[in-house]
C-alpha positions as CSV (number, residue, x, y, z in Angstrom):
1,X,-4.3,5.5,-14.6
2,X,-2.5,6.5,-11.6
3,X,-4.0,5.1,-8.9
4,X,-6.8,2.1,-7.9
5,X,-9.1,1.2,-4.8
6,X,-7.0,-1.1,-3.2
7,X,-9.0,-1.4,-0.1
8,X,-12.3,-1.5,0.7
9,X,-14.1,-2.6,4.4
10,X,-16.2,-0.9,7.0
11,X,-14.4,-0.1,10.6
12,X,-15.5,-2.8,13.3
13,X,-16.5,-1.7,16.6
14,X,-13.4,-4.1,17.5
15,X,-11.4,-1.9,15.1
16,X,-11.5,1.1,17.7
17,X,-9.9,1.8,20.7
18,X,-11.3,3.2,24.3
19,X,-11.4,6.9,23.0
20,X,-14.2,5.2,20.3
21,X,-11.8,6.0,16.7
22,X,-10.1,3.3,14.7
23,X,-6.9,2.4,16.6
24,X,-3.6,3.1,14.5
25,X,-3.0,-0.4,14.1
26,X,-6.1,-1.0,11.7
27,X,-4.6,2.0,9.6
28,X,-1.6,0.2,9.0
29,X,-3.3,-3.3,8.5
30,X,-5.3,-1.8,5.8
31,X,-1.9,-0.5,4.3
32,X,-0.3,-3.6,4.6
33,X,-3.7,-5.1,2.9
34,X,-2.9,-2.6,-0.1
35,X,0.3,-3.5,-0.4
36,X,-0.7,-7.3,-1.1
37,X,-3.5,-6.2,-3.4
38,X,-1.2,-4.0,-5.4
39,X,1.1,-6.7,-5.5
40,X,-1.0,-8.9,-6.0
41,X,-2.2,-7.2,-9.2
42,X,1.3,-6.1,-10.7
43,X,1.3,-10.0,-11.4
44,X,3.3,-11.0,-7.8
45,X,0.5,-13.3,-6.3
46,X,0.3,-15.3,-2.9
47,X,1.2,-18.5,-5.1
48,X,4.2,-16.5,-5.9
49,X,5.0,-15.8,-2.4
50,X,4.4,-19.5,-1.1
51,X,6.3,-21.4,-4.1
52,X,6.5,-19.3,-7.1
53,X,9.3,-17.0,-7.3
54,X,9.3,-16.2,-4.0
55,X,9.1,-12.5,-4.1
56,X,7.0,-10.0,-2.1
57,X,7.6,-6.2,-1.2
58,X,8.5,-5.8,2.6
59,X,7.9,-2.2,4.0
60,X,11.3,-0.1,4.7
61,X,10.3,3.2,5.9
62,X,6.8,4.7,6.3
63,X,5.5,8.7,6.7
64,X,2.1,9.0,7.5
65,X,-0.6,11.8,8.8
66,X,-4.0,10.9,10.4
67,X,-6.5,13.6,9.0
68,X,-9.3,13.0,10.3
69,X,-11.2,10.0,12.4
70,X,-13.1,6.8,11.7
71,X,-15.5,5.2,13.9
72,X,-17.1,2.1,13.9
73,X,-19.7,1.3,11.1
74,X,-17.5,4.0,8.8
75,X,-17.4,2.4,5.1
76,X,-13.6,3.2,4.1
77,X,-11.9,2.7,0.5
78,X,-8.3,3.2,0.5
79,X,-6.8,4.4,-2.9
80,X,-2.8,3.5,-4.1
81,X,-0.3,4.9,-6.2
82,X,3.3,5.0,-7.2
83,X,5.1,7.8,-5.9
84,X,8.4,6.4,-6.3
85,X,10.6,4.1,-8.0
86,X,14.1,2.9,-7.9
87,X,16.0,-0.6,-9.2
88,X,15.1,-2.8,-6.5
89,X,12.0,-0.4,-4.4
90,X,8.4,1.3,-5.1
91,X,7.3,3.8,-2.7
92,X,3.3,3.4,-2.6
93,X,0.7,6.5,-1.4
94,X,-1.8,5.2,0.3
95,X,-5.0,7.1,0.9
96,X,-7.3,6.1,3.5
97,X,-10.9,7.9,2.7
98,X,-14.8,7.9,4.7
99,X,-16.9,6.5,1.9
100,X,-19.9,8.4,3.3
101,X,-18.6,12.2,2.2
102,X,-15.0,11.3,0.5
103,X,-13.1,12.8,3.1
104,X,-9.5,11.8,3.5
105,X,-8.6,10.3,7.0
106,X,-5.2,9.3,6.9
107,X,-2.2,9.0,4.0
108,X,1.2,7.5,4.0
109,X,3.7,7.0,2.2
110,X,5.5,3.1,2.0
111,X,8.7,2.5,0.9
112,X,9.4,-1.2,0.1
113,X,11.5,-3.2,-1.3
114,X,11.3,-6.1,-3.5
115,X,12.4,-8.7,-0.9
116,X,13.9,-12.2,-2.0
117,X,11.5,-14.6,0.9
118,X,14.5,-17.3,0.9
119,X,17.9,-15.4,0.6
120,X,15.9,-12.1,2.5
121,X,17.8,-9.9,0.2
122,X,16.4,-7.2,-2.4
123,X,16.0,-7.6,-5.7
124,X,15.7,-5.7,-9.2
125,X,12.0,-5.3,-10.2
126,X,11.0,-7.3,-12.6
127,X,9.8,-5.4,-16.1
128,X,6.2,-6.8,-15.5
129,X,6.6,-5.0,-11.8
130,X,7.7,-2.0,-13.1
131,X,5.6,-1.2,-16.1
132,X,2.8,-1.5,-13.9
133,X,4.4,0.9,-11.5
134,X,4.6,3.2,-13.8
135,X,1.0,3.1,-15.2
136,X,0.2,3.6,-11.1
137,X,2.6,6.7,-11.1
138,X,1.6,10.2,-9.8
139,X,1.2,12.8,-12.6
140,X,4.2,14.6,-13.2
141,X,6.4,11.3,-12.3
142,X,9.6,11.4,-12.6
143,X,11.0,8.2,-11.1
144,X,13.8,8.1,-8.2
145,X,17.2,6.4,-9.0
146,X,18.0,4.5,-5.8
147,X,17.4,0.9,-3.7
């Protein structure tokens, strides 16, 4: 496997701005949606988060391209992978696609690191973390020393 649906929802007309597409904002609350699912599913839940080990990714840096437009009533599924992976960081592709016909509207790339919620430093990805990062690599993976 190298990728999942890790967001699913139909744009809102609330969702679009005056010139009638989905406003950049929902783009990257959609993202930040995927992020939490793939998380949530690489074993890091919200109970972790509130008062587990305390853990969550916390976007770094982020490259995107907007591909083509979305309009209310659109059904969207956004699909996630790993493109990249160091010690204490994951870089996530997201891809943001019109259910209807497919098409690919937006993709980004996230780096994040694995952010410590009470000292708000990084830290080393658990195995758990990374085994499942590697099952979501890209073909041809090759890993990235690094953060």
């Amino acid at each position: 496997m190298s990728d999942f649906v890790s967001f699913r929802s139909v744009v809102d007309p609330s969702d679009c701005d005056f010139l009638g597409h989905m406003n950049v904002s929902r783009y990257f609350a959609a993202c930040s949606d995927a992020v939490f699912a793939a998380q949530s599913e690489m074993g890091l839940t919200a109970d972790d988060m509130r008062s587990g080990r305390r853990l969550s990714f916390a976007v770094v840096h982020a490259e995107s391209d907007f591909l083509a437009e979305l309009s209310a009533g659109d059904a969207i599924y956004m699909r996630t992978s790993v493109a990249e992976f160091g010690g204490k960081s994951l870089t996530f592709r997201h891809r943001l696609f019109r259910a209807a016909d497919d098409k690919e509207a937006f993709h980004t790339l996230f780096k994040c690191v694995l952010l410590n919620l009470e000292t708000r430093r990084a830290e080393t990805l658990p195995e758990a973390v990374r085994a499942k990062a590697v099952a979501w690599a890209e073909e041809g993976f090759g890993g990235m020393p690094g953060v």
